[in-house]
C-alpha positions as a printed Julia matrix, in Angstrom:
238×3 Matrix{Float64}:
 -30.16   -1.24   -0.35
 -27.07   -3.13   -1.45
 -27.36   -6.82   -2.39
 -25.88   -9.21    0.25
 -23.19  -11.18   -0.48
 -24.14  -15.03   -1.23
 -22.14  -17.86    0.46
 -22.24  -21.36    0.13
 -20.5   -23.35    2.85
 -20.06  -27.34    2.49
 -19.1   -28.91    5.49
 -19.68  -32.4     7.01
 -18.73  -31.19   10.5
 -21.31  -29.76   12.25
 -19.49  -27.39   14.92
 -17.45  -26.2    11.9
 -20.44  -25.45   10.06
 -22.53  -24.11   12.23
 -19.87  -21.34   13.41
 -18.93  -20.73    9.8
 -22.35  -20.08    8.91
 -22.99  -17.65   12.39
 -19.54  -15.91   11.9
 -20.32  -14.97    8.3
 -24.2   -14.2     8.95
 -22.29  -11.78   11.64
 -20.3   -10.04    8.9
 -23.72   -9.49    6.92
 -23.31  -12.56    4.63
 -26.24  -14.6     3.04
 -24.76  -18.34    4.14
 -26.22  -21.27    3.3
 -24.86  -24.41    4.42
 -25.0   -28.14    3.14
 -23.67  -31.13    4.63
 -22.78  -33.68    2.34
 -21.42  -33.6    -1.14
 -23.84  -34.36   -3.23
 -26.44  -31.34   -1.98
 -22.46  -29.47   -1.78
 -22.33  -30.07   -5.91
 -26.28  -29.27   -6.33
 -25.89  -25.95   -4.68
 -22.57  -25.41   -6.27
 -23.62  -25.7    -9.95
 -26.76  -23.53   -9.4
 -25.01  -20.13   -9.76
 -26.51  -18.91   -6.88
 -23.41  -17.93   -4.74
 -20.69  -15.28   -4.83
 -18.39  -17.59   -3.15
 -18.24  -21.45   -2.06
 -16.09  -22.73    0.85
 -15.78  -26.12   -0.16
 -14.35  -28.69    2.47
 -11.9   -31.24    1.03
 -13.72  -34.42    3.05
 -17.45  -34.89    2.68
 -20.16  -37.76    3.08
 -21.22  -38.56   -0.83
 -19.07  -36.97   -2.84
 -15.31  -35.34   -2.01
 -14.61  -31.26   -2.47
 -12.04  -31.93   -5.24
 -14.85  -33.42   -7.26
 -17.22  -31.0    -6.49
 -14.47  -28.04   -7.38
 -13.48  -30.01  -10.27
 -17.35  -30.08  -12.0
 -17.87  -26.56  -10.6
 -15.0   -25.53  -13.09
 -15.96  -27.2   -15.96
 -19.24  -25.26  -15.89
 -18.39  -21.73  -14.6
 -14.74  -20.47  -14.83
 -16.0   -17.34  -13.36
 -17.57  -18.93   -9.74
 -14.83  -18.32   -6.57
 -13.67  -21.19   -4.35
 -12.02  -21.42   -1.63
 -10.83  -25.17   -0.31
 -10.95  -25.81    3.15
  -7.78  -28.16    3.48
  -6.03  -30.97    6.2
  -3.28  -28.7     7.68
  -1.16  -31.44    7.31
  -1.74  -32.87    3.87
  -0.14  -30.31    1.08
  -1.31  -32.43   -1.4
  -4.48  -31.64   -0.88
  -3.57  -27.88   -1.28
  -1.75  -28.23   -4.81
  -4.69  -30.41   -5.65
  -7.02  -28.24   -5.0
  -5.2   -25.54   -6.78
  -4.62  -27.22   -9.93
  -8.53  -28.35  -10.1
  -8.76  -24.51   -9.91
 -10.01  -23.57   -6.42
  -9.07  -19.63   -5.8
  -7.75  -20.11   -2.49
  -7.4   -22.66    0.07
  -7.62  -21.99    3.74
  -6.07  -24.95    6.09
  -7.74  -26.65    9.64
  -7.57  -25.86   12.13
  -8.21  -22.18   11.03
  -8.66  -18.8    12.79
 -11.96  -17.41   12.18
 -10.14  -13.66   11.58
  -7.86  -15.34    9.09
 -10.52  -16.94    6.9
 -12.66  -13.61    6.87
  -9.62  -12.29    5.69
  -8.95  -14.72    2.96
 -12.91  -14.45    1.65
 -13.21  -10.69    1.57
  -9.69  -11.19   -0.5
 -10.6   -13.16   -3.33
 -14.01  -11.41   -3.17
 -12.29   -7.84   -3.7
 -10.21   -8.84   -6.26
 -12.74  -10.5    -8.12
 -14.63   -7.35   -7.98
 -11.27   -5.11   -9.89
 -11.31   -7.5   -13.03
 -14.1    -4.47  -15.0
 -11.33   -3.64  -16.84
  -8.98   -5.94  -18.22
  -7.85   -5.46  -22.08
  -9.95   -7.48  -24.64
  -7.01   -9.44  -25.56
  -4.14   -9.94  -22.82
  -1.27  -11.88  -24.46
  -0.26  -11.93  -28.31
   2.8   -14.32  -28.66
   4.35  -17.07  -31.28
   0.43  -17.18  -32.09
  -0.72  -17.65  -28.56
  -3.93  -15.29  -27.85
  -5.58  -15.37  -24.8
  -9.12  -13.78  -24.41
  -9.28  -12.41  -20.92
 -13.24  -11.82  -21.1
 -14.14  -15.3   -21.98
 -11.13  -17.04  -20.76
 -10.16  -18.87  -23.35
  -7.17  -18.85  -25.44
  -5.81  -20.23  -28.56
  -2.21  -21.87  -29.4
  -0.17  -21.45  -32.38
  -1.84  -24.92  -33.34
  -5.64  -23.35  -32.91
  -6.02  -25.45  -29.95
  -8.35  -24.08  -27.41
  -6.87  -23.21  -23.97
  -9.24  -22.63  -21.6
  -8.31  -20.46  -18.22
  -9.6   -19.79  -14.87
 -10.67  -15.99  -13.99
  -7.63  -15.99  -11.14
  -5.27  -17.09  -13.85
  -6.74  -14.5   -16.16
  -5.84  -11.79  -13.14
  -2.65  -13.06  -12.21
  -1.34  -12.82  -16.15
  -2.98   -9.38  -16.72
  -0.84   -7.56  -13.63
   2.6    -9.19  -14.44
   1.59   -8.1   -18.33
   0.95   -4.71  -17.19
   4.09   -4.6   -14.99
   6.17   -6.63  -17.69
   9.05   -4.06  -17.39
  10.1    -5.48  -14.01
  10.07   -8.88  -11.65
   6.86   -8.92   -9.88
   7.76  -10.27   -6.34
   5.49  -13.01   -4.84
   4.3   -10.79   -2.0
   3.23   -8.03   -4.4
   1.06  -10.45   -6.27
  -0.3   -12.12   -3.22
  -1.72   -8.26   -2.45
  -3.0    -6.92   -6.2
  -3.95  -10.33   -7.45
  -5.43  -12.34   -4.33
  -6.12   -8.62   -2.72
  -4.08   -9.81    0.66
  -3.7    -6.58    2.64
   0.21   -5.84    2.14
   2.52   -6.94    4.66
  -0.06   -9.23    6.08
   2.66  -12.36    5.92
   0.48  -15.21    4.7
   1.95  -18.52    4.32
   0.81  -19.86    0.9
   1.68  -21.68   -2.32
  -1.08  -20.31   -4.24
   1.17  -17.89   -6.45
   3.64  -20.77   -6.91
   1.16  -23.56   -8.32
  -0.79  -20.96  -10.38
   2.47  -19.87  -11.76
   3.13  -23.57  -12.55
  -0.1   -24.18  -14.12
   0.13  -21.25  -16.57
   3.21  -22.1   -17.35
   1.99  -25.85  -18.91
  -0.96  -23.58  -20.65
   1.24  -20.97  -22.35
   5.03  -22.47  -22.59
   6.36  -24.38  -25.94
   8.27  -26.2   -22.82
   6.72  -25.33  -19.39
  10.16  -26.84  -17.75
  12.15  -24.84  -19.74
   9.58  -21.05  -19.69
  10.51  -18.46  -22.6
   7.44  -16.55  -21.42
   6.56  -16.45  -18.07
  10.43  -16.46  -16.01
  11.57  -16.46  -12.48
  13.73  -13.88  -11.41
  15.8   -15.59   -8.72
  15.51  -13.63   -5.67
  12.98  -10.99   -7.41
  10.08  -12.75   -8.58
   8.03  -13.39  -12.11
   8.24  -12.09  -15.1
   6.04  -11.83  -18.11
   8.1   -11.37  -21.0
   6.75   -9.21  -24.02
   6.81  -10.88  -27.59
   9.81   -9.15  -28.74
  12.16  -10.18  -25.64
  11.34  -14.0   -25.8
  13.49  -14.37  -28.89
């Protein structure tokens, strides 16, 4: 018998909580559920879980702390934010500290199925990526431990969805990669399913400080204007 999947969801409000933890139970889920976030960054850091949905607004400690320790221990460990509809700035934060995903309130409960089973799929594809992804201007980047090195043998270290999300526009470096394309073989977003994110955007932007000499100014890692991103090979960037 196949192992359930393990979820972790931190939420101070109770309704919310309560219906996250029946409608995933529903959908065969193991859910546990915390209230606060100090249990929220105990349960977090224990390994336990497949995926965390980590509210942005909690008694004790907030989810951007919680997703920001989470990181620096496990790279590998999938969050998704649960974000104010109306505050962005909690969605780029929450990006930049590394969360997978974010999902805003008030939410459909079809829509945030959707956006767990997602990053869940795609995390399950990444079996097979290439020892080393990127060789450029002494830049390597190690896509099984996530880590990479500069030209000055300064240690880079990478999330897993950053890891993804350079490994398909490396293997489709011949050609722009448009948003929606990635949004479907990177986040694993059924195709044509018109989600309204920045996710793509800021992880582009974030890889771009990692890898670019001048992240303002990209030699690597280009917008096509009307076509999408491209990974340039070594031997183009000159």
């Amino acid at each position: 018998m196949e192992a359930k999947i393990k979820l972790l969801v931190v939420e101070d409000e109770e309704p919310i909580r309560q219906g996250l933890v029946d409608v995933f139970t529903f959908h065969g889920y193991e859910v546990q559920a915390v209230d606060n976030g100090t249990d929220g960054l105990a349960q977090a850091k224990s390994g336990k879980f497949d995926l965390i949905l980590l509210d942005v607004m909690l008694p004790g400690l907030d989810g951007f702390s919680i997703c920001d320790e989470v990181r620096a221990q496990s790279r590998d460990q999938l969050i998704i934010m649960l974000t104010a509809k109306t505050s962005e700035q909690d969605i780029i934060t929450g990006l930049k500290l590394g969360a997978d995903d974010y999902v805003a309130k008030p939410f459909s409960v079809q829509e945030l199925v959707l956006r767990v089973e997602a990053v869940l799929r795609r995390s399950r594809k990444l079996e097979s990526l290439e020892s080393e992804l990127l060789a450029a201007d002494g830049l390597r980047i190690d896509t099984r431990n996530l880590i990479g090195t500069s030209a000055q043998g300064e240690e880079i270290p990478f999330t897993r969805r950053e890891v993804d999300l350079l490994s398909y526009l490396w293997a489709n470096r011949e050609r722009p990669v448009p948003r929606e394309e990635l949004l479907a073989e990177v986040w694993g977003y059924k195709r044509g399913a018109h989600i309204e994110t920045r996710t793509v955007d800021i992880h582009i932007a974030k890889l771009r400080r990692k890898i670019e000499p001048n992240p303002k100014d990209p030699t690597y890692l280009i917008t096509i204007r009307g076509e999408g991103y491209k990974l340039l090979p070594p031997a183009e960037t000159n």
